[in-house]
C-alpha positions in Angstrom: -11.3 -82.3 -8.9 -11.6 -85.9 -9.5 -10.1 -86.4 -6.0 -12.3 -84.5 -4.4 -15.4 -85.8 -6.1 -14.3 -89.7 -5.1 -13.4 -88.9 -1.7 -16.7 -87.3 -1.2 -18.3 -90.0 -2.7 -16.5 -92.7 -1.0 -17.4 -90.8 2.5 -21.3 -90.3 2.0 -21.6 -94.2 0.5 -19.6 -95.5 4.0 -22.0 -92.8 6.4 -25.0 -94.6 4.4 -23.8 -97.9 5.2 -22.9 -96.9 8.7 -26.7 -95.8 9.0 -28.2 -98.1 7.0 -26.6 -101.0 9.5 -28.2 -98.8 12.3 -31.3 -98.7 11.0 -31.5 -102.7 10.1 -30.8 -103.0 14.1 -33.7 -101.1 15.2 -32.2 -97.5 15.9 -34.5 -94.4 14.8 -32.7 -92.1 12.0 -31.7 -89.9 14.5 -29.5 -92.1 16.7 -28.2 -93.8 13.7 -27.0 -90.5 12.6 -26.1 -89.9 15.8 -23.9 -93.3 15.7 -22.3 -92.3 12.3 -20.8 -89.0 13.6 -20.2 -89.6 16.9 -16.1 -90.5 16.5 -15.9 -86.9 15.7 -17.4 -85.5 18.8 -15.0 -87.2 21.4 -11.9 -86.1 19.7 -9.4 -83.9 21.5 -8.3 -80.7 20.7 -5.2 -81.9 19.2 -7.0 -84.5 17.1 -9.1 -81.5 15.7 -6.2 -79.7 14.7 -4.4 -82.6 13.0 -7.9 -83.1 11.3 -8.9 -79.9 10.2 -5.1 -78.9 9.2 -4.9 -82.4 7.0 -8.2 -81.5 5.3 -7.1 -77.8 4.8 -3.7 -79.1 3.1 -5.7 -81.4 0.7 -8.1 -78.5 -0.1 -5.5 -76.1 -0.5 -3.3 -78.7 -2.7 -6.2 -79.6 -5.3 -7.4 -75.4 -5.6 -3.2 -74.9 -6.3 -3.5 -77.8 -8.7 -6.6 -76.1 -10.2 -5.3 -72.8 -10.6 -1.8 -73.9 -12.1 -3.6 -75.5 -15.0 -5.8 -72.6 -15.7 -2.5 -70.6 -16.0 -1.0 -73.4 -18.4 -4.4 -73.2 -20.7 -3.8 -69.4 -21.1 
């Protein structure tokens, strides 16, 4: 959970300074926003995939984690 909760973290504080650097050079919010999640709008198909089955594995590793304490505690 721990993991999870810094990697989140981590990921909104870099989108804030991505935005926050936008906004300091005279973008609007909405092209600074635009700006911060752009790289994920010209990947490939195959990109996505790699993407979304890395984050799935990650997700699917900490919830196994998760539930194999739980079991251990009982």
């Amino acid at each position: 959970m721990k993991i999870i909760g810094v990697s989140l973290l981590l990921f909104g504080s870099l989108i804030a300074l991505s935005v926050g650097i936008d906004l300091f050079q005279g973008t609007n919010v909405l092209q600074a926003l635009y700006n911060a999640l752009s790289p994920f709008r010209v990947m490939e198909v195959a990109e996505l995939f790699v993407l979304f089955s890395l984050l799935f594995f990650f997700f699917a590793e900490s919830l196994y984690l998760i539930l194999k304490k739980r079991q251990q505690k009982q």
